[in-house]
C-alpha positions, 0 to 999 in steps of 0.5 A, spaced: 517 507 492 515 514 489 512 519 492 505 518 489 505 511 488 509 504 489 512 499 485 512 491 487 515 484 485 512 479 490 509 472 490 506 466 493 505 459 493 500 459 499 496 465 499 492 469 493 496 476 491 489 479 493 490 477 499 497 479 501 496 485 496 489 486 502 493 486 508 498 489 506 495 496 505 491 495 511 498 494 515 501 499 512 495 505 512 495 504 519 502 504 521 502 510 517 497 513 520 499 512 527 505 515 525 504 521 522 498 522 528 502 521 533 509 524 531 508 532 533 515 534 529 511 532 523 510 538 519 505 535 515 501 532 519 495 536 519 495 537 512 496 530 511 490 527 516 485 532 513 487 528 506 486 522 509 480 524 512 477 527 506 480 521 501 475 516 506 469 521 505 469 519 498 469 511 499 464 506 503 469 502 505 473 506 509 471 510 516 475 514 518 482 515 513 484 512 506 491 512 504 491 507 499 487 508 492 482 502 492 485 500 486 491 496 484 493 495 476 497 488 477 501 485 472 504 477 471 511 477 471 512 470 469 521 467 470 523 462 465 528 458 467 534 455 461 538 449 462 544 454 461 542 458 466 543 454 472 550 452 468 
């Protein structure tokens, strides 16, 4: 995790990465929000809603907040496995 951005390996066998990727994103915006709305020693915390609340106005999606950029940028990450390796 960097201040500006994440990085993520992740996978599934049931569930498409859109999806996760999707509900992740709504999970963590909202938690974070809460947090930070909620968290009086938050020094930040104006500063920080007015962000979201501004970054929000920019979009059709979202209502009151944004904290994720609606884009992502994934990339395939495909594992080999040898025969030696499990040697």
């Amino acid at each position: 995790i960097m201040t500006s951005h994440i990085h993520l390996i992740m996978g599934s066998s049931d569930d498409s990465m859109s999806n996760i990727l999707r509900d992740l994103k709504r999970h963590s915006s909202e938690m974070l929000h809460l947090a930070i709305k909620d968290h009086p020693q938050e020094s930040r915390r104006e500063w920080l809603l007015w962000h979201m609340e501004r970054a929000a106005q920019k979009t059709s999606t979202n209502a009151s907040f944004q904290l994720w950029q609606p884009e992502n940028h994934p990339i395939s990450i495909i594992l080999c496995r040898s025969s030696q390796a499990e040697m």
